[in-house]
N, C-alpha and C positions, 0 to 999 in steps of 0.2 A: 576468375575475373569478376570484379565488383559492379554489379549492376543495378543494382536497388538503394535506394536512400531512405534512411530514418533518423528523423529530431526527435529528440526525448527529453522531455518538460521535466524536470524535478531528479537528471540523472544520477545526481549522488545519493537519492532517496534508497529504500527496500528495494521498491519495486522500478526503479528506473535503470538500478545496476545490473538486477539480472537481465531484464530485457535488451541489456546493452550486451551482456554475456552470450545470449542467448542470438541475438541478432548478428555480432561480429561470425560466431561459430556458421551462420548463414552464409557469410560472404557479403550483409550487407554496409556499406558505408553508413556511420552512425554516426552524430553531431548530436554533442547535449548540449542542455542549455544548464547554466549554473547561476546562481545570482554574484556579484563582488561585494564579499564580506573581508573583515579585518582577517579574520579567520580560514584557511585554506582547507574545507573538511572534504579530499576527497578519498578517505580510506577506505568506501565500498567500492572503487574501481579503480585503486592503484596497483592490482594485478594487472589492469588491459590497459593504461595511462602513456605509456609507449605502443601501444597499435597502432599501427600507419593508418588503418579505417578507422580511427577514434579522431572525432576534433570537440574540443569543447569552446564552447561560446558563451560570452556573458552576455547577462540579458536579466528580463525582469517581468516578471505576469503581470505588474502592476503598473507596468509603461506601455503602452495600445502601441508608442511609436517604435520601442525597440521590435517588440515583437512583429509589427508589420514589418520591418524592415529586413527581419532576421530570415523571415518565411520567404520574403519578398526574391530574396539573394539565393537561398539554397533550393529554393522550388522542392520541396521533398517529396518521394513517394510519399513518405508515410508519414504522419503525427502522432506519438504516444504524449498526452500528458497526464502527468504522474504529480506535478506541481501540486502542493495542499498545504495548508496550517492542519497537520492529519491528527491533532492529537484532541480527542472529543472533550474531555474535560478541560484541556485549557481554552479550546474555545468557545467556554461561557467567561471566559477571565479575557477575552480579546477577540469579540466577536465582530467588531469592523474589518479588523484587518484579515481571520479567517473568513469572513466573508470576500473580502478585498479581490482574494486571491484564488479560494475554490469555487465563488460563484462568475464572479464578474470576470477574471482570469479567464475560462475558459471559454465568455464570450468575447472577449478578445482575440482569442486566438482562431476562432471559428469566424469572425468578421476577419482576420487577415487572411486566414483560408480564401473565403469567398470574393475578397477583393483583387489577391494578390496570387493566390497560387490553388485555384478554385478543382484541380486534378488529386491532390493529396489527400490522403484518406486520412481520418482522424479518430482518435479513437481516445475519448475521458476516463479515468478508474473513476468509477461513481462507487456508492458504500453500501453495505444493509443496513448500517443507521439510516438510510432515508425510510426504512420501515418502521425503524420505531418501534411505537405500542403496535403494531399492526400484531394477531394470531400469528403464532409458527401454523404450519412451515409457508415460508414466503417465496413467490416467485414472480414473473414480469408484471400479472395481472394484481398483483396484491397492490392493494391501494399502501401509497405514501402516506405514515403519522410520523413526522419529524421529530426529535424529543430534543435539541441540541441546535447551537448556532453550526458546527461542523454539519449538520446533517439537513438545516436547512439552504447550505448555501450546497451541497451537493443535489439537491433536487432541482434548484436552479437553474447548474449544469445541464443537468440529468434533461430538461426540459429544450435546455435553447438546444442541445446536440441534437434533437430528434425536431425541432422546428427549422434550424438550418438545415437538416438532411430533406425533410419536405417540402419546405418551402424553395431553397434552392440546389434541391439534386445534386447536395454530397456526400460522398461517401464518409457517412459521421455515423460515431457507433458508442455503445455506452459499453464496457465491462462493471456490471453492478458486482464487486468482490466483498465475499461475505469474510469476515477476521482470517488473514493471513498474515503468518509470520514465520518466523528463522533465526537462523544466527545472525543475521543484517540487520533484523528489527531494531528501531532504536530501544535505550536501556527504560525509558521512559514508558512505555508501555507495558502493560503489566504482564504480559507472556513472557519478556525478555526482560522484565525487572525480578520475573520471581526466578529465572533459570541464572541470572546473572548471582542472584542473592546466595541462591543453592551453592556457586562454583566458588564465590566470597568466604559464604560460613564455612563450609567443612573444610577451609585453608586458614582459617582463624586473621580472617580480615574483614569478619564483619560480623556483630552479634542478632540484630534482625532484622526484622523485614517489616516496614508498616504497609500494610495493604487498603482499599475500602471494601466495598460489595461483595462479599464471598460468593454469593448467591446468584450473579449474573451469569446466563448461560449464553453461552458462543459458539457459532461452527466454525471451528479452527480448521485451518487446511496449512498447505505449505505456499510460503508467495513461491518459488521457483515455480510448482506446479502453477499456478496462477497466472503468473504472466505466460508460459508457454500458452493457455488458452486466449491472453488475449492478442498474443501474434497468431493462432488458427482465425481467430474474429476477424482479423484486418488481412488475412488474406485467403478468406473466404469468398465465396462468389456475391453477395450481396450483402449491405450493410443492414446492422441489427442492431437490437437489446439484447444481452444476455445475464443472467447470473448466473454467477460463481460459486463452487461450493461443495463441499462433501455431501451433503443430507445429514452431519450427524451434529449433535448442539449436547457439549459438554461445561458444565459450572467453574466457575474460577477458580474453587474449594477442590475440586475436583484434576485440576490441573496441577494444583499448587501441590497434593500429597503425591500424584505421580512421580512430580518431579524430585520431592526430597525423598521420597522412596525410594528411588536409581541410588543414593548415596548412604541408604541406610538411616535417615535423619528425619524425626519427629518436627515434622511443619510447626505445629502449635508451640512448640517450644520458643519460637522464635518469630513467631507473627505475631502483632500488634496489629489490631485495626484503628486506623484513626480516619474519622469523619470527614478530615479535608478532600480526601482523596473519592468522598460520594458525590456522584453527579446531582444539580438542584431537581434535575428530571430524568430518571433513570430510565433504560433501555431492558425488559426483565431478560427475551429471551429471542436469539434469530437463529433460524433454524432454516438453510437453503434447500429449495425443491430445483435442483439446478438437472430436471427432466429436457429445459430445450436443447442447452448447449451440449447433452450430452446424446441426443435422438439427432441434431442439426450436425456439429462440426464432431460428433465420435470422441469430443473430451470425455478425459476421466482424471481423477486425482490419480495420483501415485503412492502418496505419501500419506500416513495413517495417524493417527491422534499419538499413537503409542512414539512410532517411530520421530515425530516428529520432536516430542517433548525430550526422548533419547539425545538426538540429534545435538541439539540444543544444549543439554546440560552437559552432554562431554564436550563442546566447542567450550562452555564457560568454566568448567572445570577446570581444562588446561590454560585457558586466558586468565582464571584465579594462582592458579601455578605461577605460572611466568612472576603474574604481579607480586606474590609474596617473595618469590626467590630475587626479584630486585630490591623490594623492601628489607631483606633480612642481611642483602648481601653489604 
């Protein structure tokens, strides 16, 4: 019997589908929200698309009226937003509207909480780019250097969730998520552009890869494991900050020879670095001390740098498959 309710902001995202995954297998009633584009992109949850506990609702971050109205009607337990322009370099190329959406966005939704359905607990994915230049390794107390329009309008967030939680006594909670990705990742990101590139070249449907910054280092985790910690956060006994995180911060260079190592295949062969792709203010290195949530709610990651890169390149492997056997066919 279905007794718990959860909306989730940005469901066709990474991390909106598995939380949808992860919540239905609960038993809880789930309603996403989706924006209406020309375009119907909902392939990271057209496995669960016929679930009688799935409903999807259009709506928009950047209309105060939808969104009140939407919160107003389902009165949720729960609010996951996942809603972002998530992609850090292009939001120096369209930083109104990433802001529009990851700052203002989620004050919007925390003022229809408070107005309209002031019981539902909320919960923002906030980023480690709000650290920035800050020193590794980073945790609650590490002061905010923003380097990025993405990363200033997540501290934003980062801000009003924790002044609406004290100011008026909601249950509002930040999951600060250090780099996670998967096979859901979009292609645009460079985890899932170089694992994608890998499954491409050694099917001879793509000769290579332009990359920028070899040199950036990241704590990669898995989003599955990730969003499971930010459903312990929200139903946990009392609302927090947390970050996310393995403890370990691995370089892009580093990631990239993993990966075409699985397939036997010399990276440099086939990588071009081109400039566009350098941010005007770079992020060098974040590196999680994710000691609360793992001493508070007993999170742990599961999934390791090795297995994850694994994972990954044999999902794009066989999706390089497919595509050439239609191509050739």
């Amino acid at each position: 019997m279905t007794n718990k309710t959860a909306l989730i902001t940005g469901i066709t995202g990474q991390d909106g589908s598995y939380l949808a995954d992860q919540l239905l297998s609960k038993n809880y009633k789930v309603y996403g929200l989706i924006r209406r584009t020309s375009s119907f992109n909902t392939n990271r949850i057209d496995h669960i698309y016929n679930n009688p506990n799935l409903s999807l609702i259009y709506g928009d971050a950047t209309d105060s009226s939808s969104i009140s109205s939407i919160i107003a009607d389902l009165q949720p337990d729960y609010l996951y937003n996942t809603m972002a322009q998530s992609h850090v370099r292009v939001s120096f190329d369209i930083p109104e509207y990433t802001c529009d959406v990851g700052a203002l966005g989620v004050l919007r939704v925390l003022e229809a909480i408070r107005k309209r359905s002031p019981k539902t607990r909320f919960l923002t994915c906030s980023s480690s780019e709000m650290f920035g230049a800050a020193l590794p390794p980073q945790n609650e107390q590490t002061r905010f250097q923003p380097r990025s329009p993405y990363a200033c309008a997540k501290v934003f967030g980062y801000y009003q969730t924790i002044n609406y939680r004290e100011a008026y006594n909601l249950f509002a909670c930040n999951s600060i998520c250090f780099n996670h990705t998967g096979i859901r990742r979009a292609e645009t990101f460079v985890s899932r552009k170089i694992t994608r590139a890998v499954g491409k070249i050694f099917h001879g449907l793509q000769n290579k890869l332009e990359l920028g910054n070899l040199d950036a280092k990241r704590d990669w985790g898995s989003a599955f494991d990730y969003t499971k910690a930010m459903i312990m956060i929200m139903e946990s006994e009392h609302p927090d900050d947390f970050v996310i995180g393995t403890g370990e911060t691995h370089s892009v260079k580093e990631f990239l020879e993993k990966a075409f190592n699985l397939v036997g295949l010399d990276p440099y062969k086939y990588v071009k670095i081109n400039p566009r792709f350098y941010r005007p203010t770079e992020v060098d290195c974040l590196l999680a001390d994710p000691t609360k949530i793992k001493t508070m709610l007993g999170w742990e990651h599961k999934t390791t740098f090795d297995e994850l890169i694994k994972e990954m390149v044999e999902h794009d492997l066989e999706l390089a498959r497919k595509e050439a056997i239609l191509i050739n066919s």
